[in-house]
Structures are given as C-alpha cells and as structure tokens.
C-alpha positions in Angstrom: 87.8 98.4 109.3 85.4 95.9 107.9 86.3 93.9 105.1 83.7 95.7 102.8 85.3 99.1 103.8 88.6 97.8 102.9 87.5 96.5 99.8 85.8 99.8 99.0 89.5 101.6 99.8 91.0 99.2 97.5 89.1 99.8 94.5 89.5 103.6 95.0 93.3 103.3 95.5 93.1 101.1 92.3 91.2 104.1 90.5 93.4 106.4 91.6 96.8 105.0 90.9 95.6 103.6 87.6 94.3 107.4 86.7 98.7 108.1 87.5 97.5 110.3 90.5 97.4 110.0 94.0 95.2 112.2 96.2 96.2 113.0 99.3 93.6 111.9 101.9 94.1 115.0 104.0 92.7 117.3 101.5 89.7 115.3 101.0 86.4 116.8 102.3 84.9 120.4 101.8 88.5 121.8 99.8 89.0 120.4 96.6 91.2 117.4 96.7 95.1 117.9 96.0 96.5 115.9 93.3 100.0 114.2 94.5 102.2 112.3 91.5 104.2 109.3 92.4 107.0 109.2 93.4 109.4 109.2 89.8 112.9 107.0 90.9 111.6 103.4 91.4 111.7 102.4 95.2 112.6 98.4 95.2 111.8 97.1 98.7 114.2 95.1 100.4 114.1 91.4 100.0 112.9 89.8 103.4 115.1 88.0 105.4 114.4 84.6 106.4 115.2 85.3 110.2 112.5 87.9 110.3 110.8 88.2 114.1 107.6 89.0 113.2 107.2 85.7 111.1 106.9 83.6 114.0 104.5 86.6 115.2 102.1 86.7 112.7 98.6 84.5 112.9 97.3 82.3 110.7 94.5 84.8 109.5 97.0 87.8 109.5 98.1 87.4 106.0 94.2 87.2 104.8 93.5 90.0 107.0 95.9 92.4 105.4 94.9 90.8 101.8 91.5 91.5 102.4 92.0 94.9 104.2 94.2 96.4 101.4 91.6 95.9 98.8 93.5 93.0 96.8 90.5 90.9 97.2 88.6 93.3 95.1 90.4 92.0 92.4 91.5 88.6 93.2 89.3 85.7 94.0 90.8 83.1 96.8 88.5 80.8 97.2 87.0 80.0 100.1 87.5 83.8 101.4 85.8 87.0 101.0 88.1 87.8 97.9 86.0 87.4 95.0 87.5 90.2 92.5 87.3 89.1 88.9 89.8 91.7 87.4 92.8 89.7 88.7 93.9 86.4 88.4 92.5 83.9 91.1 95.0 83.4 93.6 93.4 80.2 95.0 96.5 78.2 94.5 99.3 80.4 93.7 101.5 79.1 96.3 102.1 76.1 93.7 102.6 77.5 90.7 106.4 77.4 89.3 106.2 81.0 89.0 104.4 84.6 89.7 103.8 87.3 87.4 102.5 85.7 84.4 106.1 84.0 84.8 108.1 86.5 85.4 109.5 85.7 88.5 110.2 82.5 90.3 107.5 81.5 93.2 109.2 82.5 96.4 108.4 84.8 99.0 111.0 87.6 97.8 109.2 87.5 94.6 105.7 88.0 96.2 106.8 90.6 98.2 108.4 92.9 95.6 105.7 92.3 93.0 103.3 93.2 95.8 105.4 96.2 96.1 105.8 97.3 92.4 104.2 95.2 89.8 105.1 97.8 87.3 108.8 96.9 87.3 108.3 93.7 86.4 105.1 94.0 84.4 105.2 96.8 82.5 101.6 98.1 81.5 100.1 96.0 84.5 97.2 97.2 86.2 98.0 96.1 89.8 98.1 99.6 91.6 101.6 99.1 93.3 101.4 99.0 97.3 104.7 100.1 98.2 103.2 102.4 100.4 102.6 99.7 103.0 104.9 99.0 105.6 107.5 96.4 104.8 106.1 93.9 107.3 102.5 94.1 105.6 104.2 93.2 102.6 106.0 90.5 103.7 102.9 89.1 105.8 100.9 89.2 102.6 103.7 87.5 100.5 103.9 85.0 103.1 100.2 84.3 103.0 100.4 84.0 99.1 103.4 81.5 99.1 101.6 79.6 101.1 98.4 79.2 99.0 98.9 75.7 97.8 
C-alpha cells in the first residue's frame, strides 16, 4: 500500500470512529454499508515486555512504515517524513518530552503503546481514533519508533 493510500485509510478510519461507528469493510461496495459499534467494555492492551523477539527484528524504517501506513501521519507532522497532518500534535521530538498525552502519562514505551491503543481512556474527549484494532506487535513497533523520536 503506498503511503498516500494509507494516509487516505487513515483519515477515513478517523471519520468513522470519530462519527462512533465502524463500518465493516466487507459490506462496502454495491450493498449499503453495515454500521458495526465498538466494542462497549474497554480492551487495555498488554504492556510490552522488554524481552520481546520481534524488537531485535524490526528495521529501522519499520516503525515509520506502520506510522505512515496506519494513517497517523495524516494527523501528525514528524519532520523530515511524509507525516505532515496538522490536526495532531507534531511528533518530531516526542521521544524527549517528560511525558505523553498532554501529560498524562510518563514517556515510556508502555505509555505509547497503550495510548496508541486507546487514547480515550486516558484522554477523555480526544479525537485520536483508537487503533486497538492493530496487532499488538504494530503497536509496540510504532511505540517503539515514537520513544525513540528524540
């Protein structure tokens, strides 16, 4: 998937969650799309351990990759990068900040990886679509990336 595509996706997953409704990209097409609602009982992903094998596995340019692919740079500028969204903070340095969140969590990995997950539990009212519907590793490669953004 190019990086335009994935920026296109997104900004349409952003739509979509911030509307509260999920369609299900199955019943896209000639039929009328089906309306799915989120899940209700929060689903906190587990905090990553530090001896995780795919660490060592992941390139350089993975954690970019899956940024950019995932649409975050849509809304998020890192400079130097194809993310240039404005309706985000800019992420350029966020590796070095004291904390994440607007400060509601300290600036580790853990914390990267379950904001990625679900903003909205620790940001009430946040407009970061929640991307728990990635697999855990994407997570933690992205939060990895992020932490690292000095």
């Amino acid at each position: 998937m190019s990086a335009n595509a994935g920026l296109l996706l997104g900004c349409a997953f952003w739509f979509l969650a911030y509307a509260g409704n999920w369609v299900a990209a199955g019943e896209l097409g000639h039929q009328q799309a089906k309306v799915v609602k989120p899940p209700i009982e929060p689903m906190i992903p587990a905090a990553p351990q530090s001896s995780n094998p795919t660490a060592s596995q992941d390139s350089p340019g993975r954690g970019l990759s899956l940024f950019l692919s995932n649409g975050c740079g849509a809304c998020h500028t890192i400079r130097g990068t194809e993310a240039r969204g404005t309706i985000g903070p800019d992420l350029s340095h966020v590796g070095s900040r004291t904390a994440i969140g607007a400060g509601v969590l300290p600036n580790t990995e853990e914390a990267f990886a379950r904001f990625v997950a679900r903003p909205d539990l620790f940001k009430p009212g946040v407009k970061m679509p929640a991307f728990d519907v990635l697999p855990q590793t994407e997570i933690q490669t992205i939060a990895r990336y992020l932490k690292a953004l000095q």
